[in-house]
C-alpha positions in Angstrom: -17.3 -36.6 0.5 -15.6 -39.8 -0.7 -12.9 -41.8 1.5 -10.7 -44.4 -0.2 -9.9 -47.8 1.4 -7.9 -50.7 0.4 -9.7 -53.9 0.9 -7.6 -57.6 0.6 -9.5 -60.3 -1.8 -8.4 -63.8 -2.4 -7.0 -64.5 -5.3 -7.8 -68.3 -5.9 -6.2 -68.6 -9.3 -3.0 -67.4 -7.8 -3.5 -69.3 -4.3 -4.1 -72.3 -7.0 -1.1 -71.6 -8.7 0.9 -71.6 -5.3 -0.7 -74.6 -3.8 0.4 -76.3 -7.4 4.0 -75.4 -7.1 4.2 -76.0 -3.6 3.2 -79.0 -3.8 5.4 -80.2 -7.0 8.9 -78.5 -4.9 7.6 -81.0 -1.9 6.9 -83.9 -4.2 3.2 -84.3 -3.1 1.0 -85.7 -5.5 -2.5 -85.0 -5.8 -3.8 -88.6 -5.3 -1.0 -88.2 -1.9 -3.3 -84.9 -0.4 -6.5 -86.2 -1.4 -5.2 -89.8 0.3 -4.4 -87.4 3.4 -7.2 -84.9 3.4 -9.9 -88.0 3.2 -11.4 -86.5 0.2 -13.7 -89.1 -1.7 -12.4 -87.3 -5.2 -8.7 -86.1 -6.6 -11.0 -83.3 -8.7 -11.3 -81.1 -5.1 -7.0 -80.6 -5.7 -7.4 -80.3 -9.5 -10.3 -77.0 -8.6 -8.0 -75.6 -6.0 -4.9 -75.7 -8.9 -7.6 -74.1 -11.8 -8.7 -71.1 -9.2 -12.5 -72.7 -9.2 -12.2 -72.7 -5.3 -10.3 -72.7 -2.2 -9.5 -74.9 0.4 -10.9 -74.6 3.7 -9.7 -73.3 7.2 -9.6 -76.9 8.4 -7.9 -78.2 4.9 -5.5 -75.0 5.1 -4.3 -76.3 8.1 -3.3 -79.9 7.1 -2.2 -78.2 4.2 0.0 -76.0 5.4 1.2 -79.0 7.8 2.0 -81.1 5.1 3.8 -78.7 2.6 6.1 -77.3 5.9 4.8 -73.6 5.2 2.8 -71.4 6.8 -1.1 -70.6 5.9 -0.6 -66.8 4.9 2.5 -68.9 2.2 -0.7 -70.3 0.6 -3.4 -68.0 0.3 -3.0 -65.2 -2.2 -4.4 -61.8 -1.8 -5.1 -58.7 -4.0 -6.0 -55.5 -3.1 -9.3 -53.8 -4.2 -9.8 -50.0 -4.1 -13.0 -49.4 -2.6 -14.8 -46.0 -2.1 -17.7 -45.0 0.7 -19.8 -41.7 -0.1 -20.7 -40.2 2.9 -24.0 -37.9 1.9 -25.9 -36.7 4.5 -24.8 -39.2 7.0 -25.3 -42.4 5.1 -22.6 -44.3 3.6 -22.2 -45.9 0.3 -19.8 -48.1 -1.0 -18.8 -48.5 -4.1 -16.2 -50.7 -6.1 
């Protein structure tokens, strides 16, 4: 027997994407957040903007501070279809 769930992923080329334009209607620069985040390189904003990774729960926050939204307006999420097999009393999951 197979049951079907819904399971939310980041999508960090989107959540790039977002943090990009949010930043641009605000008028924050990327040398401005890296100046504010204390980060030794602009490149950490550039690899949030290309999807290559995410900022983190204490970077959100500032973040979200900064830009006057909240941290669910930032991160962007997909749903992936996932299915467990139950047979005989194990589960498997598959994507």
């Amino acid at each position: 027997m197979k049951t079907t769930y819904l399971k939310p992923v980041l999508d960090l080329e989107a959540t790039g994407t977002k943090i990009k334009t949010l930043m641009k209607q605000r008028g924050i620069t990327p040398r401005q957040l890296q100046i504010l985040l204390d980060f030794p390189y602009v490149q950490t904003i550039y690899n949030w903007y290309q999807g290559k990774n995410m900022p983190t729960i204490d970077n959100l926050v500032v973040l979200a501070q900064v830009l006057g939204v909240t941290m669910d307006d930032i991160v962007v999420t997909r749903m992936v279809e996932m299915e467990i097999d139950v047979v005989e009393g194990v589960e498997v999951l598959s994507a």
